[in-house]
Every structure is written in structure tokens, then in C-alpha cells.
C-alpha positions as CSV (number, residue, x, y, z in Angstrom):
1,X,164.8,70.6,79.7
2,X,162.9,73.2,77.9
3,X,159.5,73.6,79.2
4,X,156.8,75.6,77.6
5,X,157.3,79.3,78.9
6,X,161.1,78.7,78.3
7,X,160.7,77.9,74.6
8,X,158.1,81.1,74.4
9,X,160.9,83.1,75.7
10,X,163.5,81.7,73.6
11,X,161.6,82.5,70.6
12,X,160.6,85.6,71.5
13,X,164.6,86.4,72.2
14,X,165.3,85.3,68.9
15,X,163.2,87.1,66.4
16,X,163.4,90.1,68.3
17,X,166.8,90.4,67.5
18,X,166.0,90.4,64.0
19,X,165.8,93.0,61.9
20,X,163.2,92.8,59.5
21,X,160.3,91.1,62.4
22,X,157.8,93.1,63.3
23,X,156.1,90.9,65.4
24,X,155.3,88.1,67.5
25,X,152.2,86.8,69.7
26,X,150.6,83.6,70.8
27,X,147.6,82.6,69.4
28,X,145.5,79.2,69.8
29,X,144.9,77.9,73.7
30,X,148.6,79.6,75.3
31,X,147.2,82.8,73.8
32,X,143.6,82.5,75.4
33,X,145.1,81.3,78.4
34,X,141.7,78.9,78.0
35,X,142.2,74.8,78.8
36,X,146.6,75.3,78.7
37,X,147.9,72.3,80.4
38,X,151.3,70.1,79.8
39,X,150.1,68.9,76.4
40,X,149.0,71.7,75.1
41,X,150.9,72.7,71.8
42,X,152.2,76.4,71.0
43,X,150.7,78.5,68.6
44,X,153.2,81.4,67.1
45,X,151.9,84.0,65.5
46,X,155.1,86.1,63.5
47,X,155.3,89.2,61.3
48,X,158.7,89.2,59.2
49,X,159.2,91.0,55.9
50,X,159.0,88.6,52.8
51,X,162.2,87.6,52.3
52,X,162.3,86.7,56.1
53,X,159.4,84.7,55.9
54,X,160.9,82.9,52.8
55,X,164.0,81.9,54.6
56,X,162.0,80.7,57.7
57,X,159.6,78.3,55.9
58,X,162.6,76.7,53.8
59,X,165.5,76.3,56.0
60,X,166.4,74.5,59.3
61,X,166.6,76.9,62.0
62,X,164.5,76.0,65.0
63,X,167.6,74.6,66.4
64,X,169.4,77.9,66.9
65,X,166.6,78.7,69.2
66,X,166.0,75.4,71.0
67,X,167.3,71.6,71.1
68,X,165.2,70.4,68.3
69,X,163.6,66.2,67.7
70,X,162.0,67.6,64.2
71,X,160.6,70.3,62.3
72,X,158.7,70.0,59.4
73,X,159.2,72.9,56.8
74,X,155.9,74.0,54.2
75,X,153.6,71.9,56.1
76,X,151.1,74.5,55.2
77,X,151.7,77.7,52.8
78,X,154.1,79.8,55.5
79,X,153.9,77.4,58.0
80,X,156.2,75.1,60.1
81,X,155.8,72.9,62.6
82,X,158.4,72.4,65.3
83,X,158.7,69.6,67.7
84,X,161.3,70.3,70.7
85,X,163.2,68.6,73.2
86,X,160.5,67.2,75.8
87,X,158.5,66.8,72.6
88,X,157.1,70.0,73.3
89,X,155.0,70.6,69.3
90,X,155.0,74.3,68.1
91,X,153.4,76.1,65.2
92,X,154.8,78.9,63.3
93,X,152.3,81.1,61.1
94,X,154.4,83.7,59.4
95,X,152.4,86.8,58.2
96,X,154.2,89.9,56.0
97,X,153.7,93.7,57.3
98,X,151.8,93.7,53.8
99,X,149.5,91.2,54.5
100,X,148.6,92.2,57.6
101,X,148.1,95.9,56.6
102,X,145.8,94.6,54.0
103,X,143.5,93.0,56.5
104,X,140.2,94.8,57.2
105,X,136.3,93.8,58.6
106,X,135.3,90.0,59.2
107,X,138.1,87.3,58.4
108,X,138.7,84.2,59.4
109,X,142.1,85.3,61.6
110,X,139.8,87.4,63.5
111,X,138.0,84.7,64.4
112,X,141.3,83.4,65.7
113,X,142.3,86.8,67.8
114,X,138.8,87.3,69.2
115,X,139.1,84.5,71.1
116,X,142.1,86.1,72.7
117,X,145.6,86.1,71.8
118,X,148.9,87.6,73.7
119,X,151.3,89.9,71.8
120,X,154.7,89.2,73.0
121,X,157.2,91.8,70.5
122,X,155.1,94.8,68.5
123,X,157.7,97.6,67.9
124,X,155.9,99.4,65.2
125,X,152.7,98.2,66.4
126,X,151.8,96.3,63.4
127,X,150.2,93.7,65.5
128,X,147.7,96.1,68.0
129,X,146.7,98.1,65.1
130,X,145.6,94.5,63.3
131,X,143.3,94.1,66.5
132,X,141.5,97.3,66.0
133,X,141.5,96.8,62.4
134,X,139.7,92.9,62.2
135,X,136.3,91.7,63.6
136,X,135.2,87.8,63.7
137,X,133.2,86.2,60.9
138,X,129.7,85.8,61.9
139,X,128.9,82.9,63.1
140,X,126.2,80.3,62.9
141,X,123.3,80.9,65.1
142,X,122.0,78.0,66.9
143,X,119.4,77.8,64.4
144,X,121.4,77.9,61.6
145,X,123.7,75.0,63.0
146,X,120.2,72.7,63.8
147,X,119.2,73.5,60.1
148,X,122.4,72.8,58.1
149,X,124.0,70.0,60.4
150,X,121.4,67.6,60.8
151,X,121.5,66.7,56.7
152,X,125.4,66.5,57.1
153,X,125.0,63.9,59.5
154,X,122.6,61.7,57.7
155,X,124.2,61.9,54.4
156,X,127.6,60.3,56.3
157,X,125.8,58.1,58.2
158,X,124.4,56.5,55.1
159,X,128.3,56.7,53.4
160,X,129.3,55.1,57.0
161,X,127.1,52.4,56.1
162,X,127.8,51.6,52.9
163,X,131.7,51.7,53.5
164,X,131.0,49.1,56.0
165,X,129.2,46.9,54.1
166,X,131.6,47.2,51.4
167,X,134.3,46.4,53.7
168,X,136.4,49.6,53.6
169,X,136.8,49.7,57.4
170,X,139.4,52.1,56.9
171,X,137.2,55.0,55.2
172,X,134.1,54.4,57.1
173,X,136.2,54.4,60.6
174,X,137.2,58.2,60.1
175,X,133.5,59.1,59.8
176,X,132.0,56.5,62.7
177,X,134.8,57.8,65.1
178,X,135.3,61.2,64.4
179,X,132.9,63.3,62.4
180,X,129.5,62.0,63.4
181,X,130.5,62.5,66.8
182,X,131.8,65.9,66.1
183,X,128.5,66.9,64.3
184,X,126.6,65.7,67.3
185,X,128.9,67.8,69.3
186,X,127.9,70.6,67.5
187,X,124.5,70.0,67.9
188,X,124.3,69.7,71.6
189,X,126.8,72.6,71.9
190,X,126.0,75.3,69.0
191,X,127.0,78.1,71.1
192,X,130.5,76.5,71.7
193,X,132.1,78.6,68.4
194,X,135.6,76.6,68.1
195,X,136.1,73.1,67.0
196,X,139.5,72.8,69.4
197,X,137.6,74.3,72.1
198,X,134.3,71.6,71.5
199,X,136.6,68.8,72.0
200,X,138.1,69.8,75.3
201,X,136.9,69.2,79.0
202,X,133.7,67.2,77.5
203,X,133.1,65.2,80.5
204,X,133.0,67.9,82.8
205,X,130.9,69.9,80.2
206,X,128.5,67.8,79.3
207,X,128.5,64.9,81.9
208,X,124.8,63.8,80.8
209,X,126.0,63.0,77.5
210,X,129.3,62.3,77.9
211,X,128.7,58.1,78.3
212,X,126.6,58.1,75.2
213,X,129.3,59.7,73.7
214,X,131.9,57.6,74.7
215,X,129.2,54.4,73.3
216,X,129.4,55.8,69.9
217,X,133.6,54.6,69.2
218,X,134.1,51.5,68.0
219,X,137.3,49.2,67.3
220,X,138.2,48.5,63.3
221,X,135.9,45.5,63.1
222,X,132.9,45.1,61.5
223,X,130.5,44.2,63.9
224,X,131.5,46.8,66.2
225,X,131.3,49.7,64.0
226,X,127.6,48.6,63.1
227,X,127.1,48.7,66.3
228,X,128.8,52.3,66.9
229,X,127.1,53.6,63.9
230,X,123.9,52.3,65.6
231,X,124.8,54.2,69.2
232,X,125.4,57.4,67.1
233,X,122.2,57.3,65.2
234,X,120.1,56.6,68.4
235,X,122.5,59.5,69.7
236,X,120.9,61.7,67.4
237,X,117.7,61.8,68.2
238,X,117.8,61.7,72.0
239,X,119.5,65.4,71.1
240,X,116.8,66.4,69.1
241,X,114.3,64.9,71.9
242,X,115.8,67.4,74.6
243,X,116.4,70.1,72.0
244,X,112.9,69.6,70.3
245,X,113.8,71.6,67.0
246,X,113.5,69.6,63.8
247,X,110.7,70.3,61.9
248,X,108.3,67.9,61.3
249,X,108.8,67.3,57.5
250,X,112.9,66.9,58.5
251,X,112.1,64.7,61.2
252,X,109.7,62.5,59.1
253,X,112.9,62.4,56.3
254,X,115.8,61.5,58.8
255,X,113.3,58.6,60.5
256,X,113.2,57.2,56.7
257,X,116.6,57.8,56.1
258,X,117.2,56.1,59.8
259,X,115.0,53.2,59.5
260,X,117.1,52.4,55.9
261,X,120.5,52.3,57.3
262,X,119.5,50.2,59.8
263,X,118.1,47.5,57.1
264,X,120.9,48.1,55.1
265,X,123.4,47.0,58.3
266,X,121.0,44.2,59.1
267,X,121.7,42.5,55.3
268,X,118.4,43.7,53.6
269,X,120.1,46.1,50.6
270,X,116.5,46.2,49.0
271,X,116.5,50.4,49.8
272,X,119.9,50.6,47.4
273,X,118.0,49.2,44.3
């Protein structure tokens, strides 16, 4: 059976033996070394010249490095996603020496490395000078987050609503059970700076919200996702109770906004006209 650390060091094996790879590292969770247990996937990060790359993202060849259940070429431009015996999912971002030579200042893979990342095979040092070269994006201050996610939240709260009452479950259950919940996330956590990260260890994290949390999911019918929709709304604003940092105006608007929805989900559709 081929467990994590063996399929890191089978890949590392077989693209240092390549000729024209110039690097390889771990990026993502393995590469922090940050919340890595038995499910956690593997993120490779490779440099191999372009004709390399073009090979790697086309044909099947994950097998020559370890038993193999599926791989999915071009899932994402120079991507591949690999899923091994003991179902064991990998990632494969393939970068050129070009591309990485041009990179310079803030970008959004030095978000990526800043959180930590661990070079396995660098024999020009293509991959430490990258390091030195890229700096994170700059992120949202908490105050930016509390005045640009709040809006987001309302405006799909009301879609939520009115894909339920229209009956498209399907469209209104992404929102009610994923991104609402993810926007309040954000708001009780602004300092957390990676979505992966936000969703991990919440319990332990945030144990005084975790149960209101949990209250917000509903199942694909419509009674419970009013009632989910409801939990997340009323969610809402016990943050902004602890965190006490809407302005007044905003807070007067989402009540409105708040106070609608709630007639809309209750049959009166007067606030639509």
C-alpha cells in the first residue's frame, strides 16, 4: 500500500531523473506541515521545461510512478489530478523555468508559499530564488472584510430566498449550505487568511459558535432550508452583536433587508412588487 510519504518520494524519484525538471516542492497543508492528517490530499508543485510540461498534462503517466485508480488530465490549464492506490488524491501544478523567472513582487502564488511550502529537488535553484523573488498579496484587513462582506451576504441571502420560493432547491442549497456559512466564517475569523485553512479544526477553534454553525445546514427540503436560511440570518447578527462594527446606516439597511426575507419565506411577496 502506498501511503502518503511513499508517493512523495516516489514522485520526487521520478522527476528527478528527468532531464529537463528543475524542480519539485509541496505546497498546500503537506507543505505547511499545518492540519496534515490521513485525508489530507497532496499538493505538487513542479518546474519542467515546456515541452515537459506539455507531455505531463496530456498523457497517462502517473502509473509509472505509482498504482493508479484515476487521473484526470487538463483539469485546470497545466494541471492534473491524480488519485492513487489507497485513494490517496494528488495535485500536480506544473510551472516553466520561464514562468517562474518572470515572477516578481505580490502574486497570488506567493500567497500560496508564504504560508509555507517544502522544496523537495532544486538543482539550479530555480525554486529558492522564486522565494526571495515573490511576496504575498495584501490582504484584507479586518475592516475591509466587515465592510465588503456583510453586503455579499445579504444580497445571497435574498437570491437564497427567492430560489426557494421558486422551488429550485438545487441552486439555493449551494448558497444556504455553503457560502453564507463561509461568509460568516469570514466574519468571525477575518484574521484567518486562507479559505482551506477557515474550514478546518472549527470546533476546536471556535467552540462558541461552532453549534450555531452547525444549525445553519439544512436537508434539500423546503421547509428546512427556510428554516436554515433563518438560523444563518439570526447567525449574522449575533456576530455583529459581539463584534459591534456595522455602522449604523448599514445596520439600519441589512435589518430592512432582514425583516423582507423573512416576509418573503413566510408567503407575503408584497416587498418583490
Amino acid at each position: 500500500m502506498f501511503n502518503a510519504e511513499k508517493i512523495i518520494s516516489a514522485v520526487t524519484r521520478h522527476y528527478a531523473a528527468m532531464d529537463r525538471c528543475w524542480g519539485i516542492a509541496l505546497i498546500g497543508s503537506r507543505g505547511r506541515g499545518l492540519h496534515v492528517d490521513r485525508f489530507s490530499d497532496i499538493d505538487f508543485f513542479i518546474c519542467a521545461e515546456s515541452d515537459l510540461r506539455g507531455e505531463l498534462v496530456s498523457t497517462d503517466w502517473a502509473k509509472s510512478i505509482a498504482p493508479v485508480i484515476l487521473q484526470f488530465p487538463l483539469v485546470l490549464p497545466n494541471e492534473v489530478r491524480v488519485l492513487f492506490q489507497g485513494y490517496m488524491d494528488s495535485d500536480f501544478h506544473f510551472y516553466t523555468p520561464e514562468e517562474l523567472e518572470s515572477m516578481h513582487g505580490p502574486c497570488q502564488l506567493g500567497d500560496y508559499l508564504s504560508r509555507g511550502w517544502r522544496i523537495l529537488y532544486d538543482p539550479r535553484g530555480l525554486l529558492k530564488g522564486l522565494q526571495g523573488r515573490i511576496q504575498p498579496q495584501q490582504g484584507e484587513t479586518r475592516e475591509e472584510i466587515w465592510s465588503t462582506t456583510p453586503p455579499v451576504f445579504w444580497f445571497n441571502a435574498v437570491l437564497c430566498a427567492k430560489y426557494i420560493l421558486r422551488g429550485d432547491l438545487f441552486r439555493a442549497y449551494r448558497l444556504s449550505n455553503w457560502w453564507l456559512q463561509q461568509m460568516l466564517l469570514e466574519l468571525i475569523e477575518p484574521e484567518v487568511p486562507e479559505e482551506s485553512c477557515r474550514h478546518k479544526n472549527i470546533a476546536a477553534r471556535i467552540p462558541e459558535y461552532y453549534p450555531r454553525l452547525s444549525y445553519c445546514f439544512a436537508r434539500l427540503e423546503r421547509e428546512d432550508m427556510i428554516r436554515g436560511l433563518t438560523e444563518s440570518m439570526d447567525l449574522f447578527w449575533e456576530i455583529c452583536g459581539n463584534k459591534q462594527i456595522l455602522p449604523p446606516e448599514q445596520q439600519k439597511q441589512f435589518r430592512s433587508i432582514h425583516n423582507d426575507v423573512r416576509k418573503m419565506l413566510a408567503g407575503d411577496l408584497n416587498c418583490l412588487d
